[in-house]
C-alpha positions in Angstrom: 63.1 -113.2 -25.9 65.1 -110.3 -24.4 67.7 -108.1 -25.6 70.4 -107.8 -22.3 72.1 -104.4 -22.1 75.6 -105.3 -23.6 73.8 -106.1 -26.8 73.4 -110.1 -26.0 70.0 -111.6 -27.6 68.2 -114.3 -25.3 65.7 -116.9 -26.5 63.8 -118.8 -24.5 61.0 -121.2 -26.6 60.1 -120.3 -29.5 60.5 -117.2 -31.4 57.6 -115.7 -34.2 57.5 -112.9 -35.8 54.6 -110.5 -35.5 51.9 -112.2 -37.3 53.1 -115.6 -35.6 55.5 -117.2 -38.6 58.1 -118.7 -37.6 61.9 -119.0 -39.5 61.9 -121.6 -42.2 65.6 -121.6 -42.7 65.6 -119.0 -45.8 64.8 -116.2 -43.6 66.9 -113.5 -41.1 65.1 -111.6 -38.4 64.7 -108.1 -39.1 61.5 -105.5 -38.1 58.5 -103.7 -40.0 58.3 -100.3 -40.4 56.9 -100.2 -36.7 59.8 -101.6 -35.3 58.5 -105.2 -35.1 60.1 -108.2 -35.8 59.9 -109.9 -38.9 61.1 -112.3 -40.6 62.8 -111.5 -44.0 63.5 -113.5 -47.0 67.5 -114.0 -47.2 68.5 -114.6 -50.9 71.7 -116.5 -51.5 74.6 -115.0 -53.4 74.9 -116.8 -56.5 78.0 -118.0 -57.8 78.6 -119.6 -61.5 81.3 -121.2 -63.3 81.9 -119.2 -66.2 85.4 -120.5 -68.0 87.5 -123.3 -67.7 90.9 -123.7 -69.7 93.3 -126.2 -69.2 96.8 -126.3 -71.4 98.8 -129.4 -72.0 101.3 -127.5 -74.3 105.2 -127.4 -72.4 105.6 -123.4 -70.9 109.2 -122.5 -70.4 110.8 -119.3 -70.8 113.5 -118.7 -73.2 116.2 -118.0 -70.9 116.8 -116.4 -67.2 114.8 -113.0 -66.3 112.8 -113.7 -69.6 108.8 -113.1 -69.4 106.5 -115.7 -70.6 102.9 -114.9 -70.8 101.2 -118.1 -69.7 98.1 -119.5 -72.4 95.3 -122.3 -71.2 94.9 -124.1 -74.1 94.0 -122.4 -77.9 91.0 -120.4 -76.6 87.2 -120.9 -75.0 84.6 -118.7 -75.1 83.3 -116.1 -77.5 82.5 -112.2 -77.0 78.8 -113.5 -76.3 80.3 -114.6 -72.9 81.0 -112.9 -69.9 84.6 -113.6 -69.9 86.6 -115.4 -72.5 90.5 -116.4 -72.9 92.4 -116.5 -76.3 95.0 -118.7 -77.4 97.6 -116.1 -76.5 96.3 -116.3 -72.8 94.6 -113.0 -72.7 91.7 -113.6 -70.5 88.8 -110.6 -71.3 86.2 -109.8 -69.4 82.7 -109.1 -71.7 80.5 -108.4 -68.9 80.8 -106.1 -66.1 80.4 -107.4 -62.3 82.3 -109.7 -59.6 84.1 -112.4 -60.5 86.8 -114.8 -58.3 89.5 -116.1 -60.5 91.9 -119.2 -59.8 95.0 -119.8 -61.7 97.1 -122.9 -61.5 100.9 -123.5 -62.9 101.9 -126.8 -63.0 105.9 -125.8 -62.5 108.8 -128.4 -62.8 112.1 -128.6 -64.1 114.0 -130.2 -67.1 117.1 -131.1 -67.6 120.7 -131.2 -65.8 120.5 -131.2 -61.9 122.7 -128.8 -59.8 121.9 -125.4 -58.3 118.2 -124.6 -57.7 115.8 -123.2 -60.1 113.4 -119.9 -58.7 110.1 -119.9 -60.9 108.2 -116.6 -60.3 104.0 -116.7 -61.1 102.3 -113.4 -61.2 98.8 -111.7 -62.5 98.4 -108.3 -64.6 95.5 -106.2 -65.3 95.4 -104.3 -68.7 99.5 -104.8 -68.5 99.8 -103.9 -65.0 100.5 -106.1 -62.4 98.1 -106.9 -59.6 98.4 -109.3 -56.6 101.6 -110.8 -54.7 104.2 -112.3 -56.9 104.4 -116.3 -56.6 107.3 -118.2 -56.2 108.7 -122.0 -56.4 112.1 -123.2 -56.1 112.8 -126.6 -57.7 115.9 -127.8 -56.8 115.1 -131.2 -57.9 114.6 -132.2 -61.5 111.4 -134.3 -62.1 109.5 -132.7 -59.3 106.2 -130.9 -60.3 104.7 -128.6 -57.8 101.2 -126.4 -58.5 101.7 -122.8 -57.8 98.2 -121.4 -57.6 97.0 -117.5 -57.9 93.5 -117.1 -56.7 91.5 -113.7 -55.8 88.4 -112.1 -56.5 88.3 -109.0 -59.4 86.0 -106.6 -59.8 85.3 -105.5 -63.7 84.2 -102.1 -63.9 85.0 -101.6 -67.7 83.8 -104.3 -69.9 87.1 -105.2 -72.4 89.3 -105.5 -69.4 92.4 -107.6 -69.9 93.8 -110.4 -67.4 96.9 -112.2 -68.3 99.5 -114.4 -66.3 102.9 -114.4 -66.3 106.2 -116.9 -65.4 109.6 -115.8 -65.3 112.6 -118.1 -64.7 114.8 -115.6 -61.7 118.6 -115.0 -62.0 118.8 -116.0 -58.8 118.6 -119.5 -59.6 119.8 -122.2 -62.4 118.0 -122.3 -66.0 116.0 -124.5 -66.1 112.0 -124.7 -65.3 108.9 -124.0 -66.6 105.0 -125.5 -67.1 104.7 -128.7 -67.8 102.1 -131.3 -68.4 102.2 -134.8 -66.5 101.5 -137.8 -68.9 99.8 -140.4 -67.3 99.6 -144.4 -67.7 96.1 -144.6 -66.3 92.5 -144.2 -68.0 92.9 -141.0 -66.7 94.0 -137.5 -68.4 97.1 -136.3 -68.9 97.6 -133.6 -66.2 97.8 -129.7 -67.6 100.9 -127.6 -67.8 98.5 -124.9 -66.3 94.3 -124.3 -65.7 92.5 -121.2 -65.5 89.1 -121.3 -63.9 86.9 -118.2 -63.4 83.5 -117.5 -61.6 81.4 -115.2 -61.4 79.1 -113.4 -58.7 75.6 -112.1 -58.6 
C-alpha cells in the first residue's frame, strides 16, 4: 500500500489494519491516535417510514386563481407521533430532526374540452411557501397525470406546519383538479393525491 503524491491510494494484496484485521464490509479505513490505520465501524444512516395518507375524495378548486389546500384522506397519526396530518391536510411535525417528504397529486380534468387547463402544485411551511412551484397543463379531458413534490425538511421547532396547495391558473381554461381513478380490477381505486413522509437518524 502506498499513498502516490497527487493524493492517489495504491493497493497491492491485501490490506490490514494495525493489529492485522481486515475490512468486513461494515467498516471504513481510518487511523489511531498514532496515526495508524484502522479500521472503523461505519454505521448506516437510518431511514423510517413514518406517515402514509392517501385521499380518494375529488380536489378541485372553486374557480380560476382560487387556492385549494390539498387533504390525504380524514387524518393519521396522533401527537404521540413524530409527524401526523389532519383531515384539513395540515401535516405537523411532533418530533424534531430530518425528515424527506414526497407529495403526489393525481391531476386531471373534467368536463367540456377546448383551451388547456394550467394546474399549479406547491408546498408551504407555517403559511409560507417553500420549494419550486409545480405545474401540469391538461389540455385533454380524461387524462390523469401525477405531479409529484419531493424534498428533504429539516424540523427545528417541534409544531411546525406543512401543508400543500393546487390552484387552477388564469392562464388556462376552468377546469381541473385531483381526482381519484376507479378501477375494474381486484385492485384499489387509485388516490386523488398521497403524502408519504420519512424520517432520518
Amino acid at each position: 500500500l502506498k499513498l502516490k503524491s497527487g493524493g492517489d491510494l495504491t493497493l497491492n494484496g491485501t490490506l490490514t489494519d494495525s493489529v492485522g484485521a481486515t475490512n468486513d464490509s461494515t467498516k471504513i479505513l481510518g487511523s489511531d491516535a498514532l496515526g495508524l490505520p484502522l479500521w472503523v465501524t461505519a454505521s448506516s444512516p437510518l431511514i423510517a417510514q413514518v406517515l402514509h395518507a392517501p385521499s380518494v375524495a375529488n380536489q378541485a378548486p372553486g374557480g380560476l386563481d382560487t387556492v385549494l389546500q390539498v387533504t390525504f384522506g380524514s387524518g393519521t397519526g396522533t401527537g404521540s407521533d413524530p409527524v401526523m396530518v389532519s383531515g384539513l391536510g395540515d401535516i405537523t411535525f411532533n418530533d424534531a430532526g430530518v425528515y424527506f417528504v414526497n407529495a403526489v397529486g393525481y391531476l386531471s380534468r373534467v368536463g367540456a374540452s377546448g383551451g388547456t387547463s394550467v394546474m399549479l402544485f406547491r408546498s408551504l411551511v407555517d403559511g409560507s411557501q417553500v420549494n419550486s412551484i409545480g405545474a401540469i397543463s391538461l389540455p385533454t379531458v380524461g387524462i390523469t397525470t401525477p405531479e409529484t413534490l419531493s424534498f428533504p425538511i429539516r424540523i427545528s421547532t417541534p409544531g411546525t406546519v406543512l401543508t400543500f396547495e393546487i390552484l387552477r391558473d388564469s392562464s388556462g381554461v376552468d377546469y381541473g383538479g385531483l381526482y381519484p381513478t376507479t378501477t375494474l380490477s381486484a385492485w384499489d381505486n387509485a388516490p386523488s393525491s398521497a403524502l408519504t413522509i420519512w424520517k432520518l437518524g
